[in-house]
C-alpha positions in Angstrom: 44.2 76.7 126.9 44.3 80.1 128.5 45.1 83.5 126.8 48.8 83.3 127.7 49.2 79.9 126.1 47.2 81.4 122.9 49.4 84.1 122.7 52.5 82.1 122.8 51.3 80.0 119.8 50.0 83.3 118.1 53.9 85.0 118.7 55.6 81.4 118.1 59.5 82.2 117.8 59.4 85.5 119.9 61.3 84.8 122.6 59.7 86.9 125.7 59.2 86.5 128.9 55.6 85.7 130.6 55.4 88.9 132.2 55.7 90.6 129.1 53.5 89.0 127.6 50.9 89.1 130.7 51.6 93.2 129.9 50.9 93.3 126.3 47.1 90.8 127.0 46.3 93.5 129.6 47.1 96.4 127.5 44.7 94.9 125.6 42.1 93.7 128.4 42.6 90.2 128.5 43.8 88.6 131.5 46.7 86.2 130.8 45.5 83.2 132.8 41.6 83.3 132.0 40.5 80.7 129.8 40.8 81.5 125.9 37.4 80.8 124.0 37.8 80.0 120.6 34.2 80.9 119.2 34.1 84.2 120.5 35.1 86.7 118.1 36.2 89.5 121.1 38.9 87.2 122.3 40.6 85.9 119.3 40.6 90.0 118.0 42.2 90.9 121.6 44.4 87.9 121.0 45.2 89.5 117.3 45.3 93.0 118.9 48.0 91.9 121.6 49.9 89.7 118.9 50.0 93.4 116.9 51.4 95.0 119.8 54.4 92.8 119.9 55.4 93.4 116.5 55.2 96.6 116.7 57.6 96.5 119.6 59.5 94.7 117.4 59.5 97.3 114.8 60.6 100.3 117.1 63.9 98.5 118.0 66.3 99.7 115.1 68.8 97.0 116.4 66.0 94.5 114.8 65.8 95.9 111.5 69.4 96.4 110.0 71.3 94.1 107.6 73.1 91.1 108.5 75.5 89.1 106.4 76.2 85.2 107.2 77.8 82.6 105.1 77.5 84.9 101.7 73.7 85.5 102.6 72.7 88.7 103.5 69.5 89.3 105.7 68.0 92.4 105.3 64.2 91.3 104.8 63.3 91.2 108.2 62.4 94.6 108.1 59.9 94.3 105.1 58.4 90.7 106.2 57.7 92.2 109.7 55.8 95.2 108.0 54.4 93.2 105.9 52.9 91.0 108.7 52.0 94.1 110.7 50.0 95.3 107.7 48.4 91.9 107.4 46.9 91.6 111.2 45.9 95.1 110.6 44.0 94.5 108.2 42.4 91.1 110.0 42.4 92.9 112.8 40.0 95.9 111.2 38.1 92.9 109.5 36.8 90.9 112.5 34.3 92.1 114.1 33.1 91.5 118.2 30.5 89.3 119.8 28.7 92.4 120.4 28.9 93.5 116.5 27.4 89.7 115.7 25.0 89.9 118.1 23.3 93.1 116.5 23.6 91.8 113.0 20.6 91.6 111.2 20.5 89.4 107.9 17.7 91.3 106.3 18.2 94.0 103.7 15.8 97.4 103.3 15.3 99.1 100.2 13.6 102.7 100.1 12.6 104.1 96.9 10.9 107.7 96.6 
């Protein structure tokens, strides 16, 4: 699986083209057709990182966020569920740390008393 592919299943039901998605992955220093490896924490946060820049996309397009009424149902969350889910990779996104941040992790723990 490459980063494009990972992307697509990340973004599954946003309908965009492959070169926008080959823009958002280099905006975010992955290259779309590189192969994606699961145990390294730096790609699946760029991954996260590029998934976040699509929703905020999203987001900035009013068109997106405004109320809908079909059948005697009105849709009007998809504002607050798309926040919502912005606020959520944020946060897992701030979380995660790189294979550089793992690497320098020590699992010992000083105390100094005076």
């Amino acid at each position: 699986m490459n980063n494009l592919q990972r992307l697509e299943l990340e973004t599954k039901g946003i309908q965009l083209s492959q070169s926008e998605l080959t823009i958002y992955l280099q905006e975010n220093d992955l290259q779309p057709f590189d192969e994606y490896d699961p145990s390294s924490a730096t790609n699946k946060k760029m991954i996260y990182q590029s998934s976040l820049s699509i929703l905020e996309s999203i987001a900035n397009n009013p068109v997106n966020l405004k109320s809908y009424r079909l059948d005697d149902m009105t849709v009007s969350d998809f504002a607050e569920s798309l926040m919502a889910r912005i606020d959520q990779l944020e946060r897992k996104i701030r979380l995660l740390k790189t294979d550089e941040q793992i690497q320098n992790e020590s699992n010992f723990f000083m105390l100094f008393s005076d």
